[in-house]
mmCIF entry with sequence, helices, sheets and N, C-alpha, C, O atoms, coordinates in Angstrom:
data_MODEL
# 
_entry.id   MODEL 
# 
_entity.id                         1 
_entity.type                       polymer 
_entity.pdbx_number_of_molecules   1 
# 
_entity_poly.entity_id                      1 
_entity_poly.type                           'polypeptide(L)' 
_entity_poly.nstd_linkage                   no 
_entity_poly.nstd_monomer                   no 
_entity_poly.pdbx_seq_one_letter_code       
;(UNK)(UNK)(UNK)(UNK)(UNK)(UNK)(UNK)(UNK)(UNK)(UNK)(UNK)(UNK)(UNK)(UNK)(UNK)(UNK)
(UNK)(UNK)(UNK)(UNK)(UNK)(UNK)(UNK)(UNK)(UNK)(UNK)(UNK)(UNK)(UNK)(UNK)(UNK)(UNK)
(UNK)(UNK)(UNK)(UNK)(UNK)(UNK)(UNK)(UNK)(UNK)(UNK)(UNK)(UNK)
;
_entity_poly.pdbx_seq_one_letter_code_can   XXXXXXXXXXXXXXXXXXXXXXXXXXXXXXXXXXXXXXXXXXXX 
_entity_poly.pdbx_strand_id                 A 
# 
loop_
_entity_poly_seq.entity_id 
_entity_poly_seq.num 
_entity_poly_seq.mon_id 
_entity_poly_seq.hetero 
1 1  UNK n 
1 2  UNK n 
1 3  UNK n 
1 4  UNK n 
1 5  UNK n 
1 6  UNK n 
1 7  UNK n 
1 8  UNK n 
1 9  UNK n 
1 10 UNK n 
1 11 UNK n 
1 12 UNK n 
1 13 UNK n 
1 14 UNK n 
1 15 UNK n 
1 16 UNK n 
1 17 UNK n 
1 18 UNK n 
1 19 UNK n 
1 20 UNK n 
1 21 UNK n 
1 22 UNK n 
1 23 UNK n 
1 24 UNK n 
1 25 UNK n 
1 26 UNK n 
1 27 UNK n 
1 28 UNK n 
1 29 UNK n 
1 30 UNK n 
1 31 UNK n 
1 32 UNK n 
1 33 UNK n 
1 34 UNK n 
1 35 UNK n 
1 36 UNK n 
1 37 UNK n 
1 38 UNK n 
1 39 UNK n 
1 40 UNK n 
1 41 UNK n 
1 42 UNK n 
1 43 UNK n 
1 44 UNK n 
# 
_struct_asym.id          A 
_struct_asym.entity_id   1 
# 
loop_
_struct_conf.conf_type_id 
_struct_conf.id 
_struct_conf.pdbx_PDB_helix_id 
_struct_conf.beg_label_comp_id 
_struct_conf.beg_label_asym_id 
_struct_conf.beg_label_seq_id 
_struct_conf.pdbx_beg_PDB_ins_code 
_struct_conf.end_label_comp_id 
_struct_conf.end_label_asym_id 
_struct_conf.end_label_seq_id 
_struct_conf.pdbx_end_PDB_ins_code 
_struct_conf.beg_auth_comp_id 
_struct_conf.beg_auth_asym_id 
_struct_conf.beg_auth_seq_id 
_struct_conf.end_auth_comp_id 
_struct_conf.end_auth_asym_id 
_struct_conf.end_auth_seq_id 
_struct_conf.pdbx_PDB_helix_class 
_struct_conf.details 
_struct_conf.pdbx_PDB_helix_length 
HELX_P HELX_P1 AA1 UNK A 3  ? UNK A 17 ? UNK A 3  UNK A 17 1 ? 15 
HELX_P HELX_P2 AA2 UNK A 21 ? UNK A 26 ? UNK A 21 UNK A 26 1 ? 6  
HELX_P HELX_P3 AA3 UNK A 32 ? UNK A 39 ? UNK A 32 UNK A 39 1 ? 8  
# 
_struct_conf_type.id          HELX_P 
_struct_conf_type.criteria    ? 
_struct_conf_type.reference   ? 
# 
loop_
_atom_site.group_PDB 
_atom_site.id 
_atom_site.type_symbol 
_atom_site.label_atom_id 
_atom_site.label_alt_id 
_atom_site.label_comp_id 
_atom_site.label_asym_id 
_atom_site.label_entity_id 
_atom_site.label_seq_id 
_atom_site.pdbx_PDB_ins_code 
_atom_site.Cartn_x 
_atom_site.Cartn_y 
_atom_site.Cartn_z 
_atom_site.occupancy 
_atom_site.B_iso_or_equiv 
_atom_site.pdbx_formal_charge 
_atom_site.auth_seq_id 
_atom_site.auth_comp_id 
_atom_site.auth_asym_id 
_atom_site.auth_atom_id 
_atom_site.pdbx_PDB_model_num 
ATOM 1   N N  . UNK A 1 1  ? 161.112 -102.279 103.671 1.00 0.00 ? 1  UNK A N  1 
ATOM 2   C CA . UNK A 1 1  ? 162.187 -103.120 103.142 1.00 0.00 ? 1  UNK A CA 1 
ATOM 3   C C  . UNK A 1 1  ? 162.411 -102.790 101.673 1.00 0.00 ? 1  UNK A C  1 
ATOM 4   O O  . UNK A 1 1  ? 161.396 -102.662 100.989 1.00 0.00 ? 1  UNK A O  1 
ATOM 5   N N  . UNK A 1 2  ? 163.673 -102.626 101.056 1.00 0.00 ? 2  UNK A N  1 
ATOM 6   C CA . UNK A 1 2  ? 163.889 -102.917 99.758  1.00 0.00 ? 2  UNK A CA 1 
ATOM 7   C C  . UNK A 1 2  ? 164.050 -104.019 99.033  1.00 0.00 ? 2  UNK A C  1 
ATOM 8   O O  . UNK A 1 2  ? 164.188 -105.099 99.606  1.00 0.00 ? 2  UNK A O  1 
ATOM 9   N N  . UNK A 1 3  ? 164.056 -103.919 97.603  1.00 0.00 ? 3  UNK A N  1 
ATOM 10  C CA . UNK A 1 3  ? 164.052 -105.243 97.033  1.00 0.00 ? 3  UNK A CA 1 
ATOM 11  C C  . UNK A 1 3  ? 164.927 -106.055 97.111  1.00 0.00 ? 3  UNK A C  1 
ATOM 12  O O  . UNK A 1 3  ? 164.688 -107.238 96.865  1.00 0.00 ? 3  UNK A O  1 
ATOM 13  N N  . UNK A 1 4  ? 166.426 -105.535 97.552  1.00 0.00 ? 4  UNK A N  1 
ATOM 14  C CA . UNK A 1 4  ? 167.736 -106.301 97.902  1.00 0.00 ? 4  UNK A CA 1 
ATOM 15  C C  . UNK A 1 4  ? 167.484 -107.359 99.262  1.00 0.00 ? 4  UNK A C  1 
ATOM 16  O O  . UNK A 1 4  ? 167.460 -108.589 99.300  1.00 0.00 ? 4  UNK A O  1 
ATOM 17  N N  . UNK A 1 5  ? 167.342 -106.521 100.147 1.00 0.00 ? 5  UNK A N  1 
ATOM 18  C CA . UNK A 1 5  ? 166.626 -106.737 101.564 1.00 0.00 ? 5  UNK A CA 1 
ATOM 19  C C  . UNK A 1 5  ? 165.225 -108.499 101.382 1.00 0.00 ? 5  UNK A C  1 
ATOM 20  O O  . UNK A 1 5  ? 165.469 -109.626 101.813 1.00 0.00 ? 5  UNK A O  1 
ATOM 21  N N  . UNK A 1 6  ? 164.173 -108.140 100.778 1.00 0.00 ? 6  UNK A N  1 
ATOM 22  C CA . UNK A 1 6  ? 163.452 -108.972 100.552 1.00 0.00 ? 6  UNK A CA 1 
ATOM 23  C C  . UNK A 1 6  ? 163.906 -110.261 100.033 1.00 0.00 ? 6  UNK A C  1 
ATOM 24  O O  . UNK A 1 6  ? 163.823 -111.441 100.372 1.00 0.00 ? 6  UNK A O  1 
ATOM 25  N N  . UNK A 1 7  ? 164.614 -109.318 98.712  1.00 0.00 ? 7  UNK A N  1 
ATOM 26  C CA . UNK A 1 7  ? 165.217 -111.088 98.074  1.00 0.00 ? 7  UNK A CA 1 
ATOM 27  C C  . UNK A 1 7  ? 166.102 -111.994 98.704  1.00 0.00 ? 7  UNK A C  1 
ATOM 28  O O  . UNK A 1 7  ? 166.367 -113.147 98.364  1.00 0.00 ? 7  UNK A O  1 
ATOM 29  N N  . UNK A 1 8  ? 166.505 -111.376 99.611  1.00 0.00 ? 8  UNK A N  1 
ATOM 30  C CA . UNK A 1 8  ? 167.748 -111.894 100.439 1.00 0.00 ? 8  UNK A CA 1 
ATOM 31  C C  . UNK A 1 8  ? 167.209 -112.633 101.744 1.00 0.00 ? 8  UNK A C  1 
ATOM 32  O O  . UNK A 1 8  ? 167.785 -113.464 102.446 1.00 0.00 ? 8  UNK A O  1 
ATOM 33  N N  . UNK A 1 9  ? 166.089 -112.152 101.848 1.00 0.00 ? 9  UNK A N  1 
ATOM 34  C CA . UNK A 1 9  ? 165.044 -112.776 103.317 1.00 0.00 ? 9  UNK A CA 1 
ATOM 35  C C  . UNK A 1 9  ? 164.500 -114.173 102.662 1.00 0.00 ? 9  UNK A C  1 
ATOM 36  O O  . UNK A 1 9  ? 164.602 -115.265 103.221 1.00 0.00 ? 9  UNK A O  1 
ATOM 37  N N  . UNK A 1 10 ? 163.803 -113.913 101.166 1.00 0.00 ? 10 UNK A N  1 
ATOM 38  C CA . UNK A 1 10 ? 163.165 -115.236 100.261 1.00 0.00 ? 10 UNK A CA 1 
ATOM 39  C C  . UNK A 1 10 ? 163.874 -116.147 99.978  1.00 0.00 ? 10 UNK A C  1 
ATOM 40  O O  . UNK A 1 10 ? 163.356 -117.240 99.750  1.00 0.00 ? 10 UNK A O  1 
ATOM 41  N N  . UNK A 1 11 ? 165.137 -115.996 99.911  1.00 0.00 ? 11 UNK A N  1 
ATOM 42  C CA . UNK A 1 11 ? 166.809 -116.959 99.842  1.00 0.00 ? 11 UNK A CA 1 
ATOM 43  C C  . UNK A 1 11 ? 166.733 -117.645 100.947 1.00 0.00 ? 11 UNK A C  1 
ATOM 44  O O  . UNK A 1 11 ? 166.466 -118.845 101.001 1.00 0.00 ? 11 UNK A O  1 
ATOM 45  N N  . UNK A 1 12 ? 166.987 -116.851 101.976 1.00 0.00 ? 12 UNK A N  1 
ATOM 46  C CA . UNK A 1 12 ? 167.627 -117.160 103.060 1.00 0.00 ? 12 UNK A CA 1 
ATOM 47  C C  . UNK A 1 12 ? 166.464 -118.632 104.134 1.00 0.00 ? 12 UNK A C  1 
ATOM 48  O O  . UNK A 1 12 ? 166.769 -119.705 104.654 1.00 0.00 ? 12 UNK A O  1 
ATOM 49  N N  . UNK A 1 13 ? 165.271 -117.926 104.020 1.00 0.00 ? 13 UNK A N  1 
ATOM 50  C CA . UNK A 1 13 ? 163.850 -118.855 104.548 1.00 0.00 ? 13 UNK A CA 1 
ATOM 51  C C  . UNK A 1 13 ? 163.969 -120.003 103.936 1.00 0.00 ? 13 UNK A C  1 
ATOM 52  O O  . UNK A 1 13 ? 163.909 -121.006 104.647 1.00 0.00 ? 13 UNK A O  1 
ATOM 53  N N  . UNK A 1 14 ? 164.187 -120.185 102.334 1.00 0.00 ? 14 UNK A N  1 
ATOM 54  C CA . UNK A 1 14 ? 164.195 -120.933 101.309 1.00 0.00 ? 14 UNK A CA 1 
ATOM 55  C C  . UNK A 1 14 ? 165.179 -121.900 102.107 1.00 0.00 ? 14 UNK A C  1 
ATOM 56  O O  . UNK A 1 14 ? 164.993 -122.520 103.154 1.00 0.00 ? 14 UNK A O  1 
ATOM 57  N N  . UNK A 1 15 ? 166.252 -121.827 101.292 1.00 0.00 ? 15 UNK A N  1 
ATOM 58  C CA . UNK A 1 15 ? 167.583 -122.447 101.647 1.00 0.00 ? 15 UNK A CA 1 
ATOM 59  C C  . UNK A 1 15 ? 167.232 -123.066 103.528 1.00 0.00 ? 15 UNK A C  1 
ATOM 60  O O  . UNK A 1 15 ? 167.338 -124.269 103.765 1.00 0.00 ? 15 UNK A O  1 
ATOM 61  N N  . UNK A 1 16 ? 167.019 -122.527 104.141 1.00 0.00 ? 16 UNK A N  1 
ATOM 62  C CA . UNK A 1 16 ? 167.087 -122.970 105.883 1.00 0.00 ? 16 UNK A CA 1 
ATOM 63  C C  . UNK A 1 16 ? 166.234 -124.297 105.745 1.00 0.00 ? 16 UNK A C  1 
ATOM 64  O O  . UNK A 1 16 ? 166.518 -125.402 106.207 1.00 0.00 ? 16 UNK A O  1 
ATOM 65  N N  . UNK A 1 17 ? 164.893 -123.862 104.850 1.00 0.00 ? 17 UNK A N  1 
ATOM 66  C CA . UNK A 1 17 ? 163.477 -125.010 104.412 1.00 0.00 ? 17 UNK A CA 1 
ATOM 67  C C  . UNK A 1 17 ? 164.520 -126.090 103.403 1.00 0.00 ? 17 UNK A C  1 
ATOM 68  O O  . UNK A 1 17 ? 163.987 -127.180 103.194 1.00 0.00 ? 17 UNK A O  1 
ATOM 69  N N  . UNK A 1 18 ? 165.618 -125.948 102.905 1.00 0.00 ? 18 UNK A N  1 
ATOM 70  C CA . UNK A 1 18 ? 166.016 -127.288 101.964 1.00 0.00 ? 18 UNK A CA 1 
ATOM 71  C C  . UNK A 1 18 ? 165.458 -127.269 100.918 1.00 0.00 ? 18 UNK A C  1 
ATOM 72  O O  . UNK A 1 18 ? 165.804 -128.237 100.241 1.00 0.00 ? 18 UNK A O  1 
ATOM 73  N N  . UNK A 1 19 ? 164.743 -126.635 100.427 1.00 0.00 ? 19 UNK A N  1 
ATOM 74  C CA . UNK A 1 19 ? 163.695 -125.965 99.126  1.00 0.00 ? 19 UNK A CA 1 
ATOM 75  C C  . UNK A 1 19 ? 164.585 -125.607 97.763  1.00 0.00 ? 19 UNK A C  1 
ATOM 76  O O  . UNK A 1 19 ? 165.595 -124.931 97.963  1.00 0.00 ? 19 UNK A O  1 
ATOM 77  N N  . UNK A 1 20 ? 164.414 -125.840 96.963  1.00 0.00 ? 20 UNK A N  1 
ATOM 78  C CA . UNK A 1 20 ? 164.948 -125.184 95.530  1.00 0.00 ? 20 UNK A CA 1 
ATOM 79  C C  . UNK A 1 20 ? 163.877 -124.403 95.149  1.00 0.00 ? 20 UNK A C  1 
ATOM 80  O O  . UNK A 1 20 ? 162.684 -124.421 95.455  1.00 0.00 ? 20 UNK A O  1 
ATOM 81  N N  . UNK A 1 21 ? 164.705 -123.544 94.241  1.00 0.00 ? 21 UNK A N  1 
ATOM 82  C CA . UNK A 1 21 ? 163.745 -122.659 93.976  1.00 0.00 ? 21 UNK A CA 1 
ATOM 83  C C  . UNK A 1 21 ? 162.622 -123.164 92.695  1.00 0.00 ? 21 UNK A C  1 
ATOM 84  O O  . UNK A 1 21 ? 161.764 -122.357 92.339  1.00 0.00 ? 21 UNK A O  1 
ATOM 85  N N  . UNK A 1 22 ? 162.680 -124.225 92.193  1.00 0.00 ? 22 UNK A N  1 
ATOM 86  C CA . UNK A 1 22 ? 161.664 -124.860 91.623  1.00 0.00 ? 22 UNK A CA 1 
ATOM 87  C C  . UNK A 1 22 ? 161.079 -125.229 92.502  1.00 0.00 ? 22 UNK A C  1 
ATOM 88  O O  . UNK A 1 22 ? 159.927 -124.806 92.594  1.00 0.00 ? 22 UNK A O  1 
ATOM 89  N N  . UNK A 1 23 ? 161.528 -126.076 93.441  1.00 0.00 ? 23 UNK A N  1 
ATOM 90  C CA . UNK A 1 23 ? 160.519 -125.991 94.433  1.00 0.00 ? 23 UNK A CA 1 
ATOM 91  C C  . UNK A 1 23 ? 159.390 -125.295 95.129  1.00 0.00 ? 23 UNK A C  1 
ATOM 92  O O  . UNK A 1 23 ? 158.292 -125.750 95.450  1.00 0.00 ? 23 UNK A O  1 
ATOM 93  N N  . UNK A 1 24 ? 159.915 -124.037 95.302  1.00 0.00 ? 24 UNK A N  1 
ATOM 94  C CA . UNK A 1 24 ? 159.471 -123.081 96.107  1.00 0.00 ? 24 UNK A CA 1 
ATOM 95  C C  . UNK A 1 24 ? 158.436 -122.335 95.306  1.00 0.00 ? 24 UNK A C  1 
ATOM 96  O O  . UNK A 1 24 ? 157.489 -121.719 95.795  1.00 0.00 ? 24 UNK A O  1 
ATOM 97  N N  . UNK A 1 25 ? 158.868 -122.522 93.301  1.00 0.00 ? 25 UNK A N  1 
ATOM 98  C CA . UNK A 1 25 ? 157.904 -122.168 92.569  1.00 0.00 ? 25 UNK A CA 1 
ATOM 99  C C  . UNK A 1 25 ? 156.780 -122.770 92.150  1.00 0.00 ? 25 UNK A C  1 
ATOM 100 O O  . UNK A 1 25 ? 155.854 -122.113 91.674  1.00 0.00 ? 25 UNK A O  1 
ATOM 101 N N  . UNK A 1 26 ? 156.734 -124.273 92.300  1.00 0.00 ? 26 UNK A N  1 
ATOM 102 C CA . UNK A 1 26 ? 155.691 -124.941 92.646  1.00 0.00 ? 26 UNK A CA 1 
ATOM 103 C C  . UNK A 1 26 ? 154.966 -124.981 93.660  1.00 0.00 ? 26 UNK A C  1 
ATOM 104 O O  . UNK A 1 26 ? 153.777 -125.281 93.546  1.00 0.00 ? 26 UNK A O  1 
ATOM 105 N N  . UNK A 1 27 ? 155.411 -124.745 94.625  1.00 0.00 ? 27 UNK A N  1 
ATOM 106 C CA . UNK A 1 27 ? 154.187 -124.221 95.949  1.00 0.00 ? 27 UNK A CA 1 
ATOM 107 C C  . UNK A 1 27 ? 153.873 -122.804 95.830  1.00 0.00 ? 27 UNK A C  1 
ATOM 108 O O  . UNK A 1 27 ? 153.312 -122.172 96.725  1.00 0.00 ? 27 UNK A O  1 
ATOM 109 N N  . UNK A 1 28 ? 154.320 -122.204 94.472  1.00 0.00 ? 28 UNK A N  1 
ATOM 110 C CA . UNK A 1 28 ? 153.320 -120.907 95.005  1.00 0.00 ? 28 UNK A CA 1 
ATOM 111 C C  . UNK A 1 28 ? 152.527 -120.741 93.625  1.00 0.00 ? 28 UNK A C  1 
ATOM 112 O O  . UNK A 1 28 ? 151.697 -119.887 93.313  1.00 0.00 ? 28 UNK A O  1 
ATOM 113 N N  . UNK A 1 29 ? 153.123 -122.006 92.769  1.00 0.00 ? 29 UNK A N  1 
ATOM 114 C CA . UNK A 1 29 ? 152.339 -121.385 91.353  1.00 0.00 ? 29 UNK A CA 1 
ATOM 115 C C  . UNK A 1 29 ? 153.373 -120.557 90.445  1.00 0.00 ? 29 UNK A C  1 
ATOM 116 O O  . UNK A 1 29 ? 152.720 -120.120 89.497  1.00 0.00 ? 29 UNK A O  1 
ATOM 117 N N  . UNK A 1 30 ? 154.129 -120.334 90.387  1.00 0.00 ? 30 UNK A N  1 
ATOM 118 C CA . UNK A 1 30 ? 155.535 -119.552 89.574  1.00 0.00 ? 30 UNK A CA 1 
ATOM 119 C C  . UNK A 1 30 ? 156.597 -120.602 88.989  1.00 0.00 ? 30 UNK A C  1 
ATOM 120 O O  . UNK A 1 30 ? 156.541 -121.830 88.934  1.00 0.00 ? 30 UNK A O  1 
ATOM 121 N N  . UNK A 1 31 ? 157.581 -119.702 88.573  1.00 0.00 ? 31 UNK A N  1 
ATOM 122 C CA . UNK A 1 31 ? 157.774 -120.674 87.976  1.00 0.00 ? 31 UNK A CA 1 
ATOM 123 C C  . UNK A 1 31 ? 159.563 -120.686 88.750  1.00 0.00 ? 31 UNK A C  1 
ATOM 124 O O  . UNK A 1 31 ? 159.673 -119.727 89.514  1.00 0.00 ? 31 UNK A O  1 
ATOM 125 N N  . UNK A 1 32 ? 160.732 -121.461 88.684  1.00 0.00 ? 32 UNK A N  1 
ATOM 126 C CA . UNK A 1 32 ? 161.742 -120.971 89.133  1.00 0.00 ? 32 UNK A CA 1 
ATOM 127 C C  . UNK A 1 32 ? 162.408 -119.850 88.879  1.00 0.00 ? 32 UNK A C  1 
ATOM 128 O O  . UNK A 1 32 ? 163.148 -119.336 89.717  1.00 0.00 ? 32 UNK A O  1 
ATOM 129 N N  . UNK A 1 33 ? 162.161 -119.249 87.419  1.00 0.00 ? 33 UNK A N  1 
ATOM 130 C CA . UNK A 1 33 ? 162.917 -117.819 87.378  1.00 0.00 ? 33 UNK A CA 1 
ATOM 131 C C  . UNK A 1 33 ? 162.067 -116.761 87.740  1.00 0.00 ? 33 UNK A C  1 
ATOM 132 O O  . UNK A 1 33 ? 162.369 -115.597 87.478  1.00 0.00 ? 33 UNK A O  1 
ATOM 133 N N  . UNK A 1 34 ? 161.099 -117.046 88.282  1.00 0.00 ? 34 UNK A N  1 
ATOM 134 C CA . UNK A 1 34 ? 159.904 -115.394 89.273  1.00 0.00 ? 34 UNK A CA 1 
ATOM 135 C C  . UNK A 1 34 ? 160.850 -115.904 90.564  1.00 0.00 ? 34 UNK A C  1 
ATOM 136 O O  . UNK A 1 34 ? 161.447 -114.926 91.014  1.00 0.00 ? 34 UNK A O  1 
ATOM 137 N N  . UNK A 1 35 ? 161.154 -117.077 91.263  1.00 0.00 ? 35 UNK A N  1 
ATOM 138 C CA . UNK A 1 35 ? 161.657 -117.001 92.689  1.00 0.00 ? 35 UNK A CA 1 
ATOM 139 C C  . UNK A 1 35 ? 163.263 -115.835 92.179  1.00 0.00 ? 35 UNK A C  1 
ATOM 140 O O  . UNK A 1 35 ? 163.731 -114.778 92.604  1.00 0.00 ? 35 UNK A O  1 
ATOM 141 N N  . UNK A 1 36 ? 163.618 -116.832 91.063  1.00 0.00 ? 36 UNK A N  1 
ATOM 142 C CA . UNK A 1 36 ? 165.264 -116.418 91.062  1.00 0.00 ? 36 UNK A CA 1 
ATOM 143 C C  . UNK A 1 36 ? 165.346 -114.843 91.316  1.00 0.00 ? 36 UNK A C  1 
ATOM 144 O O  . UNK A 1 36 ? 165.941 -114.233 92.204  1.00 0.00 ? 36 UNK A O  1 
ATOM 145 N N  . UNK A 1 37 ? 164.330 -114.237 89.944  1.00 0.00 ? 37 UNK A N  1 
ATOM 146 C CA . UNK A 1 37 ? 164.009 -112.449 90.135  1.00 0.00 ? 37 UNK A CA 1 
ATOM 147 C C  . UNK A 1 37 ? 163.646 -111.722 91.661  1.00 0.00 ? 37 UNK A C  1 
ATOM 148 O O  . UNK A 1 37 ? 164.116 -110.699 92.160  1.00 0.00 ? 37 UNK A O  1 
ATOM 149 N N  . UNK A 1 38 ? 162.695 -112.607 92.146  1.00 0.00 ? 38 UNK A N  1 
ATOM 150 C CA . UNK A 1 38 ? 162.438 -112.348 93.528  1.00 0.00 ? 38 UNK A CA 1 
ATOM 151 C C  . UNK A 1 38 ? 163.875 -112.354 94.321  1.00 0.00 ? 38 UNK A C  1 
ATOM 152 O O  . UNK A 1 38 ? 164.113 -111.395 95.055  1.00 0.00 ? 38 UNK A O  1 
ATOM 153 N N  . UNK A 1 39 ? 164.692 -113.249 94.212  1.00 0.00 ? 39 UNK A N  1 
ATOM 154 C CA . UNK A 1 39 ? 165.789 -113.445 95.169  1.00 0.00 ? 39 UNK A CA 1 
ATOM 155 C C  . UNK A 1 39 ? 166.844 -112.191 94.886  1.00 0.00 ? 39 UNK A C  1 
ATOM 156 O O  . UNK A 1 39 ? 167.505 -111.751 95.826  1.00 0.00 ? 39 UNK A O  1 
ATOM 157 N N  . UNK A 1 40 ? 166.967 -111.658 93.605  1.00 0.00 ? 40 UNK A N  1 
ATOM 158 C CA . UNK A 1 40 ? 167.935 -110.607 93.330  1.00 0.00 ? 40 UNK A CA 1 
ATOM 159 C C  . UNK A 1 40 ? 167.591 -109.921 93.104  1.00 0.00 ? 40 UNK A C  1 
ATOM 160 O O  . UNK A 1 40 ? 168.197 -109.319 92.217  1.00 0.00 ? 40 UNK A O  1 
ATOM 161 N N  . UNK A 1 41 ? 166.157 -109.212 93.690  1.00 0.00 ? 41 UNK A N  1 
ATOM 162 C CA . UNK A 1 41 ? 165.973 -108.089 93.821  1.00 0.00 ? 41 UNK A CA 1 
ATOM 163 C C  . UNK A 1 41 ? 165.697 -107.505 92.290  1.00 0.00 ? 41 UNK A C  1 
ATOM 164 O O  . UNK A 1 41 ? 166.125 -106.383 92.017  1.00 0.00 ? 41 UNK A O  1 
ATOM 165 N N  . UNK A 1 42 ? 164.697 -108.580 90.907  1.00 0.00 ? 42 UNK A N  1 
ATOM 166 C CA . UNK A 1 42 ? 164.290 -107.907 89.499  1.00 0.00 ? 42 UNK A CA 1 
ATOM 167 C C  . UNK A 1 42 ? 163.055 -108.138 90.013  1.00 0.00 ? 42 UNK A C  1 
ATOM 168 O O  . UNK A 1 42 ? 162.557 -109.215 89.684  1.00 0.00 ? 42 UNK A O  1 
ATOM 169 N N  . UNK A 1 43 ? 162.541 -107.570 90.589  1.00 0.00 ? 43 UNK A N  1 
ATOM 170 C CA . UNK A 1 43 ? 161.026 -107.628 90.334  1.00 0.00 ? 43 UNK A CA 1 
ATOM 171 C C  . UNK A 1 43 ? 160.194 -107.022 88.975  1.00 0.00 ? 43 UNK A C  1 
ATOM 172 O O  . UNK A 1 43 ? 159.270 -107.573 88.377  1.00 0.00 ? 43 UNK A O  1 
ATOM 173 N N  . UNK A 1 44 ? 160.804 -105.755 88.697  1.00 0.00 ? 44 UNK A N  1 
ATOM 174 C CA . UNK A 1 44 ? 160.598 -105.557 86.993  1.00 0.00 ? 44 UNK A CA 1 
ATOM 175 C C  . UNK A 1 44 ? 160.414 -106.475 85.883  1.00 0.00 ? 44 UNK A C  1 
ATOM 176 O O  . UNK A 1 44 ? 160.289 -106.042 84.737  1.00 0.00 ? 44 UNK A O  1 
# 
């Protein structure tokens, strides 16, 4: 998978769960802008 591909899978799971991405960064320990980077493909 590429990073477009991934971020777009981490959106998509997200959003279906009703989750924000603060949300989603509190259950993993991150913060909301590591999900946001995750979602558009900056992992850099």
């Amino acid at each position: 998978m590429d990073q477009e591909k991934v971020g777009k899978f981490i959106a998509r799971l997200r959003r279906e769960r009703g989750m924000t991405q603060e949300k989603l960064g509190e259950r993993l320990g991150v913060t909301n802008k590591t999900v946001s980077r995750w979602e558009t493909g900056s992992f850099t």
